[in-house]
C-alpha positions as CSV (number, residue, x, y, z in Angstrom):
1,X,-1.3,0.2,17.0
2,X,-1.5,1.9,20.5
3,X,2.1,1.8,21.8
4,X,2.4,1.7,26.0
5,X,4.2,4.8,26.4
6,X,0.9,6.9,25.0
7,X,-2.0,5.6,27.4
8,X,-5.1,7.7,26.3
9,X,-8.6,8.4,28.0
10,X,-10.7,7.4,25.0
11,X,-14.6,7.7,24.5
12,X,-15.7,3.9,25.3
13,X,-19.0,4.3,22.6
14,X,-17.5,4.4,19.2
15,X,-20.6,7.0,18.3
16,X,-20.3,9.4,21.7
17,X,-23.2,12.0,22.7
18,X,-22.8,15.3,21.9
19,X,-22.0,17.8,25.6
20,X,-24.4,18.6,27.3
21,X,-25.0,22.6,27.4
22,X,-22.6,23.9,30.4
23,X,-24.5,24.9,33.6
24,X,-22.8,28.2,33.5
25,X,-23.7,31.9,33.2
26,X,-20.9,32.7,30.9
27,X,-21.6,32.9,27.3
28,X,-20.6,31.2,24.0
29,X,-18.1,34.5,23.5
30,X,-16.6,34.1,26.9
31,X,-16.4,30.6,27.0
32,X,-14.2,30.7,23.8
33,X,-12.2,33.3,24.8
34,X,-11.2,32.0,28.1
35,X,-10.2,28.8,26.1
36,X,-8.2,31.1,23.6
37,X,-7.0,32.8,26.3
38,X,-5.7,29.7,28.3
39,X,-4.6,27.4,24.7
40,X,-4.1,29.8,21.7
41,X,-4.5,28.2,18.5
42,X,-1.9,25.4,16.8
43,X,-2.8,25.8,13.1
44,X,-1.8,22.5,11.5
45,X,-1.0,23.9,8.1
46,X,-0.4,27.3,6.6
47,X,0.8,28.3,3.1
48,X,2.5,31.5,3.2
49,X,5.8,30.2,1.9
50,X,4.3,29.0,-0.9
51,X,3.0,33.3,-1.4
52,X,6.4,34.2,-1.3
53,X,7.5,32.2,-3.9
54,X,4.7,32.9,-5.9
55,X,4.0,36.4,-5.8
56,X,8.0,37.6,-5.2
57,X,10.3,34.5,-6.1
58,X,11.5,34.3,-2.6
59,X,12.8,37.5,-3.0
60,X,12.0,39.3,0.7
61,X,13.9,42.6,0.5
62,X,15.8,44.4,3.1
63,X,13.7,44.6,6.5
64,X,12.2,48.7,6.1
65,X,13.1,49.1,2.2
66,X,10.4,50.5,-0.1
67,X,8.7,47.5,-2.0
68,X,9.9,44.9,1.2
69,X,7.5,42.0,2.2
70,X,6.0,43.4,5.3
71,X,4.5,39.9,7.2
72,X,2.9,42.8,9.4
73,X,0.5,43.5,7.3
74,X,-0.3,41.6,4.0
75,X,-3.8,43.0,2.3
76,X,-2.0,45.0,0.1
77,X,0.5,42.5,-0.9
78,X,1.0,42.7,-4.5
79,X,0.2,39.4,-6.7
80,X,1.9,39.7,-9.7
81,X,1.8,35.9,-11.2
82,X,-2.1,35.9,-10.3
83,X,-1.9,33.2,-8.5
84,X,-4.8,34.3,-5.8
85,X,-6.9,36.1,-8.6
86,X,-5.0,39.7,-7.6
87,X,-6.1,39.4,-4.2
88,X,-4.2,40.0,-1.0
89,X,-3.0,37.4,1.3
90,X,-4.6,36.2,4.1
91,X,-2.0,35.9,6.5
92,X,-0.3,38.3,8.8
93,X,1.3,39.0,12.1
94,X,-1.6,41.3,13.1
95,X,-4.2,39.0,12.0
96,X,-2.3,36.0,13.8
97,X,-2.7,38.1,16.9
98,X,-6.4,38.9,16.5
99,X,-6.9,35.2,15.7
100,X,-5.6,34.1,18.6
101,X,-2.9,32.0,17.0
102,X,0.1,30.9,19.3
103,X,1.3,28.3,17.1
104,X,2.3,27.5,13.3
105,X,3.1,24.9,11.4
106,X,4.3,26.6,8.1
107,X,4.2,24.4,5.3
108,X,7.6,24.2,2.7
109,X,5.2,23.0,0.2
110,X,6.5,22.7,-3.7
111,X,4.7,21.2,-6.4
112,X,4.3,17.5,-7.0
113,X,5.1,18.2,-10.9
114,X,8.8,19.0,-10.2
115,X,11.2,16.6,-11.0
116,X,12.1,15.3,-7.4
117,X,15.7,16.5,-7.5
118,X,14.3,19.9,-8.1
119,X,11.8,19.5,-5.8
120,X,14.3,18.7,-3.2
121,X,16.2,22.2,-3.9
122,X,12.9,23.9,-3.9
123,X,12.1,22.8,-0.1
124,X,14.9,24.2,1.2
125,X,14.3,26.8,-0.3
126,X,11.3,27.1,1.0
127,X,12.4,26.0,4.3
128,X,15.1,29.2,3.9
129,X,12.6,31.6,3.2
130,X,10.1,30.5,6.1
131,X,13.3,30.9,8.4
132,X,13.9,34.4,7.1
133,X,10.8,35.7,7.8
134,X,10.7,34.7,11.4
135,X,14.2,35.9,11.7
136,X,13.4,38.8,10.5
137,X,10.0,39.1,13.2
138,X,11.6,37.4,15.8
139,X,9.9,39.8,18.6
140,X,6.5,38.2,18.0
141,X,8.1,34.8,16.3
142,X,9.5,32.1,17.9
143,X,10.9,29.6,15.5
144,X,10.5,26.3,17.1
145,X,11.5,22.9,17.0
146,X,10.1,21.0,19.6
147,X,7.0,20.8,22.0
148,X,9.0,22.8,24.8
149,X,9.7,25.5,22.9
150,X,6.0,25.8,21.8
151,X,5.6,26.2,25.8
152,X,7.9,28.6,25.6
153,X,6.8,30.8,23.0
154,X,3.6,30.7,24.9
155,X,4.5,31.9,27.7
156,X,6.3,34.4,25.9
157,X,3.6,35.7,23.8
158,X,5.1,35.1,20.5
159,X,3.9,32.7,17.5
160,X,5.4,29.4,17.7
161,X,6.7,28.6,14.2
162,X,7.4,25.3,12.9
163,X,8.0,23.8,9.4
164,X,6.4,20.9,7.6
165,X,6.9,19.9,4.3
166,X,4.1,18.6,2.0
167,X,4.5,15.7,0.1
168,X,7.0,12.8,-0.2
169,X,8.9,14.2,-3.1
170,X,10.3,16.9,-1.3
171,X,12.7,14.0,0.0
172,X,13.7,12.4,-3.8
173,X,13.6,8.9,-2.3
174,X,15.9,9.1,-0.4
175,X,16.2,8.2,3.4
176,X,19.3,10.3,3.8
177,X,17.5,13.8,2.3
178,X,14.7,12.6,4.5
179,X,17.7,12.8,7.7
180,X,18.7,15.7,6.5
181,X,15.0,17.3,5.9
182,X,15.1,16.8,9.4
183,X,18.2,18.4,10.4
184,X,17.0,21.6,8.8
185,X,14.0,21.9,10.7
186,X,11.5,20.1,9.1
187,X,8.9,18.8,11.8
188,X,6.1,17.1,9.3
189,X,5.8,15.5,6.4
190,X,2.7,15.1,4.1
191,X,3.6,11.3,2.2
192,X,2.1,13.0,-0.4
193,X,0.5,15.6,-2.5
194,X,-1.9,15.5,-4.9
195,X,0.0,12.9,-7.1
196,X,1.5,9.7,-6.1
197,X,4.9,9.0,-6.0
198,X,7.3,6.3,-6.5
199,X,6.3,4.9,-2.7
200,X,2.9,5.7,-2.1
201,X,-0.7,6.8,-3.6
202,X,-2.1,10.0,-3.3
203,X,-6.1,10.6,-2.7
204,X,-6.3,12.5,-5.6
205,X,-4.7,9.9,-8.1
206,X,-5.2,6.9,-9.9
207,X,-3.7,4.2,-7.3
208,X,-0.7,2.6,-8.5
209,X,1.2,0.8,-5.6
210,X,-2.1,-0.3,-3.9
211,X,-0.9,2.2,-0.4
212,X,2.4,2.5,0.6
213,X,5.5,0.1,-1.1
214,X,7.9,-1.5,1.4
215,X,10.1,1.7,0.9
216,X,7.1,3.7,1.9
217,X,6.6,1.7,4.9
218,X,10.4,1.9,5.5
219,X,9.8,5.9,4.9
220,X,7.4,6.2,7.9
221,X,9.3,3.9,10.3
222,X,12.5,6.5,9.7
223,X,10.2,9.4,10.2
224,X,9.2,8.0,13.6
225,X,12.6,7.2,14.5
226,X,13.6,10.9,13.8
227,X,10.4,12.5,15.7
228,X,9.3,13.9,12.3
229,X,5.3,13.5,11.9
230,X,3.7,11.2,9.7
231,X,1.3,13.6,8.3
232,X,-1.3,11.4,6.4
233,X,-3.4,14.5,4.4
234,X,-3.9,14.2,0.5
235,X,-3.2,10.1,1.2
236,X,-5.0,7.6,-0.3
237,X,-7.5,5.6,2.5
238,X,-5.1,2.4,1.7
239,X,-1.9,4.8,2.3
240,X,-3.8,5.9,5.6
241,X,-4.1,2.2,6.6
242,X,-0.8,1.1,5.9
243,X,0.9,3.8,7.4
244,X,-1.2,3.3,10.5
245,X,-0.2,-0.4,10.6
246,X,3.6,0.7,10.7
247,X,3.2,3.4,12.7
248,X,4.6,3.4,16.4
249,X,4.0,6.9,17.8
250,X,1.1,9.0,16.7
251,X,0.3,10.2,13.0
252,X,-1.1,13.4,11.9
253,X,-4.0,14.7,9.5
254,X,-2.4,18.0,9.0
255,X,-5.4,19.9,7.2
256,X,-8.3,17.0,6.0
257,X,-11.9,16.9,6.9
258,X,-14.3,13.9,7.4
259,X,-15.7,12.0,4.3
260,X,-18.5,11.0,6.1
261,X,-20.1,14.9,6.4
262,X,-18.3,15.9,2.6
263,X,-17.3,13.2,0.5
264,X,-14.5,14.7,-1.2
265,X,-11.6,11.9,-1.9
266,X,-9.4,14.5,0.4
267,X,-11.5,13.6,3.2
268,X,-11.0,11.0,5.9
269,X,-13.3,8.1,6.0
270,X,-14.2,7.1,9.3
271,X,-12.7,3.3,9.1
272,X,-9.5,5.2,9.0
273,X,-10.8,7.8,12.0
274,X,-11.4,5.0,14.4
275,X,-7.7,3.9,13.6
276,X,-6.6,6.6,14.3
277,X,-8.3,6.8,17.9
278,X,-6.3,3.7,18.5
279,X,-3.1,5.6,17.2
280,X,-3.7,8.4,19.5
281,X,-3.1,10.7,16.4
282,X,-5.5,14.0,15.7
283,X,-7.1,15.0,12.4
284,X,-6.6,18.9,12.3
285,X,-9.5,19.9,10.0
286,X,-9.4,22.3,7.0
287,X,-10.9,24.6,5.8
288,X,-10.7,24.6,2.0
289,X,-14.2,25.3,1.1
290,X,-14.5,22.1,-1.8
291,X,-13.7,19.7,0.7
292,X,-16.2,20.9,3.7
293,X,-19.3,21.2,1.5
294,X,-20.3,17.9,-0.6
295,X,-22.6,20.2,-2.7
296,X,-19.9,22.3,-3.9
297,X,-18.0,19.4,-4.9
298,X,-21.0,18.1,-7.0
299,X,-21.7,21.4,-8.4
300,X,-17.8,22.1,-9.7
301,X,-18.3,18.6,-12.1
302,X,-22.1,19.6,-13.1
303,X,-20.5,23.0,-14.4
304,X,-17.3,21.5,-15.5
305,X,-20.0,18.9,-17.9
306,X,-22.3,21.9,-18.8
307,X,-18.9,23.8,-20.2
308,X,-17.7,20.5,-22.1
309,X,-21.5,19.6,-23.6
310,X,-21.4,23.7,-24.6
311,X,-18.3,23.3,-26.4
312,X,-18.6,20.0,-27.9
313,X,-21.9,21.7,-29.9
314,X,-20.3,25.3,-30.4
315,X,-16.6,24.5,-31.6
316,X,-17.3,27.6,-33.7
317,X,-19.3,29.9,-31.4
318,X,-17.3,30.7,-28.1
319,X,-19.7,33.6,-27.4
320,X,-22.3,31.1,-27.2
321,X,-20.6,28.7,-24.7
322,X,-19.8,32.3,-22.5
323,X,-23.4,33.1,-23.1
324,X,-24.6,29.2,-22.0
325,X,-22.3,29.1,-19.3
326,X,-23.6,32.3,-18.2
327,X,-27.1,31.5,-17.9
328,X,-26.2,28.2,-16.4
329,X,-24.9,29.9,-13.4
330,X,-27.3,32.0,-13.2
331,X,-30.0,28.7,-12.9
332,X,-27.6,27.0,-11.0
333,X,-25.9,28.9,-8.0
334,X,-22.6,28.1,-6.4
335,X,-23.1,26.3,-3.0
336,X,-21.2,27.9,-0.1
337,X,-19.2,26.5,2.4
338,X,-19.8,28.0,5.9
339,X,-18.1,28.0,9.2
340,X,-20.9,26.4,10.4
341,X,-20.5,23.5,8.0
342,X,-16.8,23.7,9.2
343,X,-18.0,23.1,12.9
344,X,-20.4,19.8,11.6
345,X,-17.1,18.9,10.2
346,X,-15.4,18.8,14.5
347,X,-18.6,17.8,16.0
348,X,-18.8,14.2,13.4
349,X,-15.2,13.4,14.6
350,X,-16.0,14.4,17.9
351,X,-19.0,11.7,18.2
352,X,-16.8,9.5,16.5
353,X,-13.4,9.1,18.6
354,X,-14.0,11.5,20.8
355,X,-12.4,15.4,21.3
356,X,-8.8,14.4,22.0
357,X,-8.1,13.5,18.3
358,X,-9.2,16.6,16.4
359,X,-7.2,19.8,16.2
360,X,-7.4,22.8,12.8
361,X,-5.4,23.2,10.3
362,X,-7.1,26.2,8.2
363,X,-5.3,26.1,4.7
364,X,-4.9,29.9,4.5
365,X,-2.9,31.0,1.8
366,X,-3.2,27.6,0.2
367,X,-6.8,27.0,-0.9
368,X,-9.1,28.4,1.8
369,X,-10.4,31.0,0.0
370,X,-14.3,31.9,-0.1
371,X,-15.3,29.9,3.6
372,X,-18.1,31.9,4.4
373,X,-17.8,33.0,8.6
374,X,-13.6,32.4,8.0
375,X,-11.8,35.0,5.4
376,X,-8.4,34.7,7.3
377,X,-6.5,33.9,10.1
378,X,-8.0,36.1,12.2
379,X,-11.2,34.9,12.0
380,X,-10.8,31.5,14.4
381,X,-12.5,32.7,17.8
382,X,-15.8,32.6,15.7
383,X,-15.3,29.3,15.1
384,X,-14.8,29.0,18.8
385,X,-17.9,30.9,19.9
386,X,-19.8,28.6,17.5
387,X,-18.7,25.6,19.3
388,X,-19.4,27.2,22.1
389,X,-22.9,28.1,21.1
390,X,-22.7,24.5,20.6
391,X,-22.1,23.3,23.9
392,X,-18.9,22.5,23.8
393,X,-16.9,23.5,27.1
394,X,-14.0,25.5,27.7
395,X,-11.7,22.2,28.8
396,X,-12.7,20.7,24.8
397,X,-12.3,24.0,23.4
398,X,-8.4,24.2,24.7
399,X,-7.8,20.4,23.3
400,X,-8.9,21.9,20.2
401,X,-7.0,24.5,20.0
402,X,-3.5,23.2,21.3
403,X,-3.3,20.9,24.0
404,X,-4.4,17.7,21.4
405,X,-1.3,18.8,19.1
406,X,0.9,19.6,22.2
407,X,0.3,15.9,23.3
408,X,1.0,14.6,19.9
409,X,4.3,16.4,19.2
410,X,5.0,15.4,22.9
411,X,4.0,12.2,22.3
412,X,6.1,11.5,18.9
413,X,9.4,12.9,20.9
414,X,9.3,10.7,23.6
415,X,8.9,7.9,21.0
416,X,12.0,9.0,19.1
417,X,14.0,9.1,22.4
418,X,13.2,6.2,23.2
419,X,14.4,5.1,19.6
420,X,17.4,7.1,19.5
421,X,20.2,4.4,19.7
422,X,18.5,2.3,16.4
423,X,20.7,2.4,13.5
424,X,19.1,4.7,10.5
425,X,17.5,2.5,7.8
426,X,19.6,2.8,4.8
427,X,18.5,2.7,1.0
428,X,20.7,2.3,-2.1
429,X,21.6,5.6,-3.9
430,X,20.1,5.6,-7.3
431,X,22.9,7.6,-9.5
């Protein structure tokens, strides 16, 4: 619902015209970097916490030692569990600079397999190690907290940091971890991951509690109350809807796209879009190549049949599914995702509710691997100039980039202030 305290100056046509091409000299390169220059870049979601406990356990070393994670520069970094096919990372302080990114919301991801009690050790841990890196860099890293300090890191020149946490097991169903979440930082949280949980179904599952249960609702209402996000990524479109009908304060899509361009069960159906218009939330969108281009989707399962039919008739012959898959790819090349696929992506939601709903939240380190135009994070101002090229004007450009998120988090703190004598909700402890 659209609570009084958050008056918004929305599109009145539910299907708005594109801008008009600016009657200006400057060009698509120095219209985006004047908007870079005057908002950087609020990435909604970023993995590196989850490359640190893949790649080196958590295990950082001393700041200068031989063999130390160096967050200045990670091409090199080593990737000794393969879990980015040997590659490097995509993340750095260097690249963050050249990307124009002021602001991050790191994401304390774990797995949705864990056991929840484990998964609520591993969050802090992964809230711990997030902390230790910008500790360790905190000349160009500002650990934040709140939307003033995001100013202030601005103003400063250093990279707003901020922590969310993906998926509603990282708080093992219970309201008081959830507090406590929140006293260590924790600004956003996903409701889920790719699997449902005991209180709400996942996009990527088979549904089972038909959305959120009344704990779920319960869930988001204490979120709220705290001035944590309701970050509404990897949820199912009946979780969307429900949390939106108990929401007071603006939600979040952290890193989703629109189902409407790509229609990937990730995505964001535009039912839920115009919701969220009324919920003066933003969708920050991704850039995890499966979930931007429809085709590529579609291919995956066609190859993923083609390897099942080859091995159903050659139980006996695995050269001859190799050699079958081989000329099958061959007749059947992989789609790309593109940056300008990406921008389609910001101009649908655009038309739809309008520019001061959509923000980006890139997935690097987490999936976004292979986006043709966008190898890393310091590859956003070509997105920008795109947009640009597009039309689109400096003033949309800087809602983009950061003043739509800035006006969310602000948003979502004034609502918790104004919420902060209401008692917390309490559940029953289970053991």
């Amino acid at each position: 619902m659209r609570h009084a305290l958050f008056p918004l100056l929305l599109a009145s046509a539910v299907l708005a015209p594109m801008p008009a091409l600016a009657l200006t000299s400057a060009s698509p390169e120095q219209i985006a970097a004047a908007a870079l220059k005057a908002a950087p870049v609020w990435d909604g979601h970023n993995d590196v916490p989850e490359q640190l406990r893949d790649r080196r356990h958590n295990v950082m070393g001393a700041a200068g030692q031989a063999g130390a994670f160096d967050f200045r520069d990670t091409h090199a970094e080593a990737d000794p569990d393969g879990q980015s096919g040997g590659a490097g990372m995509q993340t750095d302080i260097a690249r963050l600079r050249q990307g124009r990114v002021g602001a991050q919301f790191w994401s304390v991801y774990v797995s949705a397999a864990l056991p929840e009690p484990q998964a609520v050790q591993a969050t802090i841990e992964q809230v711990d190690v997030m902390k230790r890196i910008i500790a360790r860099h905190a000349d160009t890293m500002a650990y934040c907290e709140t939307a003033a300090c995001v100013e202030t890191a601005f103003k400063q020149g250093r990279i707003a940091s901020l922590l969310g946490a993906e998926g509603g097991h990282s708080i093992g169903g219970s309201l008081a971890v959830l507090r406590q979440m929140a006293g260590l930082g924790v600004r956003y949280m996903t409701l889920t991951h790719v699997r449902n949980n005991a209180w709400a179904d996942s996009g990527t599952d088979a549904p089972a509690h038909n959305g959120l249960t009344p704990f779920g609702k319960d869930v988001v209402r204490e979120m709220q109350r705290l001035g944590v996000l309701v970050d509404l990524s990897h949820v199912s479109p009946k979780t969307m809807m429900d949390a939106l009908d108990v929401a007071g304060a603006p939600v979040i899509f952290s890193h989703s796209n629109a189902y409407a361009v790509a229609p990937h069960p990730r995505n964001v159906p535009d039912d839920v879009l115009l919701r969220l218009r009324a919920n003066g939330g933003i969708i920050m969108v991704n850039f995890f190549p499966v979930y931007i281009n429809g085709d590529l989707r579609l291919w995956t399962g066609r190859r993923a049949g083609e390897e099942a039919r080859l091995k159903a008739l050659n139980p006996d012959r695995p050269q001859a599914v190799k050699d079958g898959m081989a000329a099958w790819t061959r007749d059947n090349p992989k789609p790309v995702a593109t940056l300008a696929q990406v921008a389609d992506h910001i101009e649908h939601i655009i038309r739809l509710i309008g520019v001061d709903h959509v923000g980006l939240g890139g997935d690097f380190d987490g999936g976004s691997v292979g986006l043709q135009g966008l190898p890393d994070v310091s590859a956003y101002p070509a997105l920008f100039v795109e947009l640009a090229r597009r039309g689109h004007s400096q003033a949309d450009l800087q809602k983009l980039a950061s003043g739509n998120m800035m006006r969310v988090l602000k948003a979502a703190e004034t609502y918790a202030a104004t919420h902060r004598a209401d008692p917390p909700i309490e559940n029953p402890t289970t053991f």
